[in-house]
C-alpha positions in Angstrom: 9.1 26.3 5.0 10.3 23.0 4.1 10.0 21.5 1.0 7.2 18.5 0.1 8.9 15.2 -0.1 8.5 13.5 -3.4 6.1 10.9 -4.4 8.7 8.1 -4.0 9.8 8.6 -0.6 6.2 9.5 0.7 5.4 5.8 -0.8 8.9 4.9 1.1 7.2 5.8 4.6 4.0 5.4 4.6 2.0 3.9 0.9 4.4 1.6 0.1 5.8 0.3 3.6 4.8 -2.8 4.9 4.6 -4.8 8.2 7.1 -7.4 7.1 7.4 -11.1 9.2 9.0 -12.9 6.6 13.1 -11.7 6.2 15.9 -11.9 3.8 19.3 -13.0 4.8 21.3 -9.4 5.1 22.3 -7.9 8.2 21.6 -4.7 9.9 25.0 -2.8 10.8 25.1 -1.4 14.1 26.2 2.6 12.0 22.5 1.8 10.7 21.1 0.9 14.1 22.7 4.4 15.4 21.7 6.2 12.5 18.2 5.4 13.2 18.1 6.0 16.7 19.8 9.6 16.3 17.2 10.6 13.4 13.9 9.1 15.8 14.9 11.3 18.7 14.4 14.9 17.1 10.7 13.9 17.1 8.5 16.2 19.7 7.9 14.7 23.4 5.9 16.8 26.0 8.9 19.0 27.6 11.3 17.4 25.3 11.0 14.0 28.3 12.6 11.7 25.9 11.2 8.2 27.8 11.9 6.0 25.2 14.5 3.2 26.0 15.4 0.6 23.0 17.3 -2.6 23.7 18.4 -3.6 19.9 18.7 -7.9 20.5 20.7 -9.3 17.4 22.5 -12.3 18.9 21.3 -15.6 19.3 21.8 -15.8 22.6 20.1 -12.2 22.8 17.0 -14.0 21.0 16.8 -16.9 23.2 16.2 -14.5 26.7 13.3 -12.9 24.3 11.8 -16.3 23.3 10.1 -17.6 26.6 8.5 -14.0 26.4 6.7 -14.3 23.2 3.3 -15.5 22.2 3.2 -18.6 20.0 2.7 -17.0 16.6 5.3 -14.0 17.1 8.3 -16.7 17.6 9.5 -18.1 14.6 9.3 -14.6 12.9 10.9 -13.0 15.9 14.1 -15.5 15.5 14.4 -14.9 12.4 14.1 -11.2 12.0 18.0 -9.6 11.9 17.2 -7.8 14.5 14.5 -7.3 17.8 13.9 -3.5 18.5 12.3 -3.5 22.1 10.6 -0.4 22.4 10.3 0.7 26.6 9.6 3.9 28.5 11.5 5.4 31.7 9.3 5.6 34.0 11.6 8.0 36.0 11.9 10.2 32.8 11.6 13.1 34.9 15.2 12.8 36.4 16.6 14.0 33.5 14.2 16.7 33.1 17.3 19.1 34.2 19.5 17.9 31.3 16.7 17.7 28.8 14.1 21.0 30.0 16.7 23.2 31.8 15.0 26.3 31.4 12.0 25.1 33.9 11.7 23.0 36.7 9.8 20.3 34.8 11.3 17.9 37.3 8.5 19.0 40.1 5.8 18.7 37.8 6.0 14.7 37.7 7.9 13.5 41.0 5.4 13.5 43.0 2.6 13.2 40.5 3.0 9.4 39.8 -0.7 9.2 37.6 1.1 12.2 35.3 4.3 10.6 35.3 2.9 7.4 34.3 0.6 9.2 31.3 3.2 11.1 29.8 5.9 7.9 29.7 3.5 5.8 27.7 2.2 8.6 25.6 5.5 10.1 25.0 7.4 6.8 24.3 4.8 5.4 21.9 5.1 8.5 19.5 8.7 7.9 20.3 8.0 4.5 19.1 6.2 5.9 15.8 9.2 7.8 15.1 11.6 4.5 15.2 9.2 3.6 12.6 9.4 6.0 10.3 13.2 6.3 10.4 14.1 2.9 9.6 11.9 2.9 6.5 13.6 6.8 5.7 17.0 4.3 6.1 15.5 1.2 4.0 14.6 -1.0 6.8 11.5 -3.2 6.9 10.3 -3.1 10.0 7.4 -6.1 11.9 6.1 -4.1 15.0 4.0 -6.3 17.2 2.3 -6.9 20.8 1.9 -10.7 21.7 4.6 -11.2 24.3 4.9 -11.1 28.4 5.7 -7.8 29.3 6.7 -8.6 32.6 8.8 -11.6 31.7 10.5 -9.0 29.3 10.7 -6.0 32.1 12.5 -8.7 34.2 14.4 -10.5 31.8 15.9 -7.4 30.2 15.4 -4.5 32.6 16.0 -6.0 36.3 18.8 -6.4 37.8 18.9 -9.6 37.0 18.7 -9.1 33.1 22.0 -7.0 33.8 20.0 -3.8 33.2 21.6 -1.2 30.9 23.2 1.6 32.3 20.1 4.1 31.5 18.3 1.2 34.2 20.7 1.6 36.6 21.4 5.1 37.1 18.2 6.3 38.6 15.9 3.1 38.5 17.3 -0.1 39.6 14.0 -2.0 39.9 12.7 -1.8 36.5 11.2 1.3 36.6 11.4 0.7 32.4 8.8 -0.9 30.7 8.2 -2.4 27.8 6.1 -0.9 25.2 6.0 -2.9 22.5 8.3 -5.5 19.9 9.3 -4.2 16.4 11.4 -6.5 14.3 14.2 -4.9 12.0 15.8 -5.7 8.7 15.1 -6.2 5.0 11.7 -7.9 4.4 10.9 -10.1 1.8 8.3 -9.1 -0.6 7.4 -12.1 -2.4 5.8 -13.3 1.3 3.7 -10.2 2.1 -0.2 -10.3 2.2 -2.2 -8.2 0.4 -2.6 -4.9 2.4 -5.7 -4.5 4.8 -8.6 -1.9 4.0 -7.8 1.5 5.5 -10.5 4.2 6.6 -11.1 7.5 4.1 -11.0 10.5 5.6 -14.7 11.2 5.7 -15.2 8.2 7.9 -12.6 9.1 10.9 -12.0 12.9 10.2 -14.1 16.2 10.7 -12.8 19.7 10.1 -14.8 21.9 12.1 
């Protein structure tokens, strides 16, 4: 069994960590950027499907595609974050179903099942997307996660054709069969502009044991 984590990095994760829109001046490596990627993708997905697809945007000119796409109060924070996580499902996860669930033919349980398919990408690739979470806090990243942008503007702009879609697009989906989940802004927050932290539920209110 493995061990309890200690008080400071349960605070670290979860008591502690903060959705951050204001940002200090220190870059985010791209060893960090791989580092959290290759810890979020032991997390569980149904039949190890894997749909999650991150574009990391760092660049100015990376920035500028994303800004026509975002909602009036996400911009400023957005631009000045280090770096844009945006968090998308495949789709067409289940063509990889053979590399990723070999030992059954998970394959023919989605392609020609389009409602499953569709359930199991978003459902899959948001806990995907709660993993990315938690392991760039385990790494010391702040991280802003947010809705308020055009998803389709960002399908088309980043995973068309046209957006020169990345190679995980083209292989078995060149017409966007990614989508965009939601935003999440990376780097090292800076405390001194945080809120105070919104009211949470106690466990008698939301939970039952039965």
């Amino acid at each position: 069994m493995g061990a309890v984590l200690s008080p400071e990095a349960l605070d670290q994760l979860f008591r502690q960590a903060r959705t951050h829109s204001h940002w200090l001046d220190k870059p985010v490596s791209d060893e960090t950027l791989t580092q959290l990627y290759d810890l979020m993708k032991f997390g569980p997905t149904s039949a190890n499907c894997c749909p999650a697809r991150i574009v990391f945007i760092r660049t100015k000119e990376g920035k500028e595609r994303l800004r026509p796409a975002l909602n009036e109060g996400n911009v400023d924070k957005t631009m000045a974050a280090p770096v844009t996580a945006i968090i998308a499902h495949d789709m067409k996860f289940f063509e990889y179903l053979p590399k990723l669930f070999p030992h059954a033919p998970a394959r023919d349980w989605y392609v020609d099942n389009s409602e499953l398919a569709a359930a199991t990408a978003i459902r899959n690739g948001s806990l995907q997307g709660g993993y990315f979470i938690l392991a760039a806090r385990a790494l010391g990243l702040d991280c802003g996660p947010m809705s308020g942008f055009d998803n389709a503007m960002v399908d088309h702009e980043f995973f068309s054709e046209k957006g020169s879609a990345p190679a995980f697009q083209q292989e078995h989906c060149p017409d966007s069969h990614i989508k965009a989940n939601f935003l999440c802004n990376l780097g090292y927050g800076d405390p001194k502009m945080l809120h105070p932290r919104g009211p949470r539920f106690d466990f008698d209110e939301v939970c039952k044991i039965l």
